[in-house]
C-alpha positions as CSV (number, residue, x, y, z in Angstrom):
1,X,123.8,50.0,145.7
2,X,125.1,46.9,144.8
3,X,126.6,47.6,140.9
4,X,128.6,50.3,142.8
5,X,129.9,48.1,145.0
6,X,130.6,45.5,142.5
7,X,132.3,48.0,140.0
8,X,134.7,49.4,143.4
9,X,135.8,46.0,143.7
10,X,136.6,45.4,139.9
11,X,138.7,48.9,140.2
12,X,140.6,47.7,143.5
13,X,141.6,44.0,141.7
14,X,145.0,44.0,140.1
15,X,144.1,44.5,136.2
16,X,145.7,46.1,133.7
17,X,145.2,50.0,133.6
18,X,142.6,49.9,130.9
19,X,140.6,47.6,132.9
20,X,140.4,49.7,135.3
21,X,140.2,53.1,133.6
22,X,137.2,50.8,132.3
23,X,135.5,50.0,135.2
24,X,136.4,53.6,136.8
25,X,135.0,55.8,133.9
26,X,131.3,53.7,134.2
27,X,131.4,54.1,138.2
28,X,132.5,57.6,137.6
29,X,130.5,58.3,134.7
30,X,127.1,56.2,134.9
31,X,123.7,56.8,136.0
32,X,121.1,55.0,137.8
33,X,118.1,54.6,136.3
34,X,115.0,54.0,138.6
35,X,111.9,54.4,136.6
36,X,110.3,52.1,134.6
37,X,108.1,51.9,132.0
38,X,104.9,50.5,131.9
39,X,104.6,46.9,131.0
40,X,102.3,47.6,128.1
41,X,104.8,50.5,126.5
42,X,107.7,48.0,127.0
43,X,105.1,45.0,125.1
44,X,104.8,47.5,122.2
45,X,108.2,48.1,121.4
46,X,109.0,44.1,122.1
47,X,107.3,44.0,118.8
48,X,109.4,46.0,116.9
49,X,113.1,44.5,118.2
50,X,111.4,40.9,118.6
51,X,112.5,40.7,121.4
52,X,114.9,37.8,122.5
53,X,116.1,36.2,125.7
54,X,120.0,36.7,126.4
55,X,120.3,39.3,123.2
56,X,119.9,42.3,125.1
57,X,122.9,43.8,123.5
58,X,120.9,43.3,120.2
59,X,117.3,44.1,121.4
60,X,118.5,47.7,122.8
61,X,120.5,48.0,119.4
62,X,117.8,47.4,117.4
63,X,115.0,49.9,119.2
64,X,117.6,52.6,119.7
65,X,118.3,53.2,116.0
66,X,114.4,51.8,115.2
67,X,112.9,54.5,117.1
68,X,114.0,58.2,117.4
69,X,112.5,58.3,121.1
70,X,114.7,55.9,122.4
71,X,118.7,55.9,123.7
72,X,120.9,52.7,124.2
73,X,121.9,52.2,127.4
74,X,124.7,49.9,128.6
75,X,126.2,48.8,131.6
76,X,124.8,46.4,134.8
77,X,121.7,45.6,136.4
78,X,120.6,43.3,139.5
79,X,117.7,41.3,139.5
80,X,115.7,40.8,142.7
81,X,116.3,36.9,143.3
82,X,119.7,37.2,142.2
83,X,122.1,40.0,144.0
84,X,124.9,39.9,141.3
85,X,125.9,42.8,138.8
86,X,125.2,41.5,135.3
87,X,126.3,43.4,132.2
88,X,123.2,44.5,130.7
89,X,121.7,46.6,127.4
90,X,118.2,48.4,128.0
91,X,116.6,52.0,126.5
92,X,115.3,54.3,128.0
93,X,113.1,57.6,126.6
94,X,113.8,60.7,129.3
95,X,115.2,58.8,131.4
96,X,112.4,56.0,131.9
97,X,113.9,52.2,131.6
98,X,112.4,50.3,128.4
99,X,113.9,46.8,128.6
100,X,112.1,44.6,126.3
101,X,115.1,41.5,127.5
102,X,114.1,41.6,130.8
103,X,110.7,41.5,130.0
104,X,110.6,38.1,129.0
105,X,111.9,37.4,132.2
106,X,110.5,36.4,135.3
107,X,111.6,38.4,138.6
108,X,111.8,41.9,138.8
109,X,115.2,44.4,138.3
110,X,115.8,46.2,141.1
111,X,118.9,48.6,139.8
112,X,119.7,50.0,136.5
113,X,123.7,51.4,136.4
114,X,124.6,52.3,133.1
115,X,126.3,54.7,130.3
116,X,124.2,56.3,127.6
117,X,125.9,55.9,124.2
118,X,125.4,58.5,121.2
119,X,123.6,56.4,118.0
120,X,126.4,58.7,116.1
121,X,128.6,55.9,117.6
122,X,126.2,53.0,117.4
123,X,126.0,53.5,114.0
124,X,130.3,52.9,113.6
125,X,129.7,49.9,115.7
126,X,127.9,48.5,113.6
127,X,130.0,48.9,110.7
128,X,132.4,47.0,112.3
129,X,133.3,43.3,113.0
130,X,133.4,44.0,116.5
131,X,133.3,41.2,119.3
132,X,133.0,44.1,122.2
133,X,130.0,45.5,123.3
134,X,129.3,48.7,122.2
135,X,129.7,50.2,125.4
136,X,133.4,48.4,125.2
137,X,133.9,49.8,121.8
138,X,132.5,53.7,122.6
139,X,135.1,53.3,125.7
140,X,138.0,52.7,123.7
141,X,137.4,54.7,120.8
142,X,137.1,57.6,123.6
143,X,139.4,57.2,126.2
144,X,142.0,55.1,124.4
145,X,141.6,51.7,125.8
């Protein structure tokens, strides 16, 4: 799996020990998601976030406290044409990906390696000024980063 490779490496560089209590608590702690929803159920809920390119941060936020169904989901995923880790927000309902970013996108994702986050704590976040993810911000606020 290539985000587990990726996030090994990041552990092994010579960061601070946040960073890598950071990049060791997702490796340690995420999940791979390999189902994916239909097209047509990920269309639907497009419509509700409206859906933007390179807001997927904001798209996942949006449908995860929209629609009871639905968890935010952060971490990295790897598109088929390009075999790099990129941070990455999707949903998913029992476990099935609903990524209404890369769905305006052409190519297909090929892994899905993330953290759910409580919308307990997506709710704070947004209280907030914050310039972290929330995934960034649920990290420190429980391990002290």
């Amino acid at each position: 799996m290539i985000i587990k490779e990726y996030l090994q490496t990041l552990s092994k560089l010579n960061l601070n020990d946040k960073q890598k209590m950071f990049y060791e608590h997702i490796l340690q702690n995420g999940v791979e998601y390999k189902i994916k929803a239909d097209k047509s159920v990920v269309n639907g809920y497009s419509v509700i976030n409206g859906a933007q390119i390179k807001q997927c941060f904001r798209n996942s936020l949006l449908l995860a406290l929209s629609c009871n169904e639905l968890e935010y989901v952060e971490g990295y995923y790897v598109f088929n044409d390009i075999p790099l880790s990129l941070e990455h927000a999707w949903n998913t309902a029992d476990d099935i990906v609903i990524d209404t970013t890369a769905n305006l996108l052409k190519g297909e994702v090929s892994e899905y390696f993330g953290i759910k986050i409580p919308k307990s704590v997506l709710r704070k976040y947004l209280k907030t000024n914050q310039i972290l993810t929330p995934l960034q911000y649920y990290l420190q606020k429980t391990l002290k980063l």
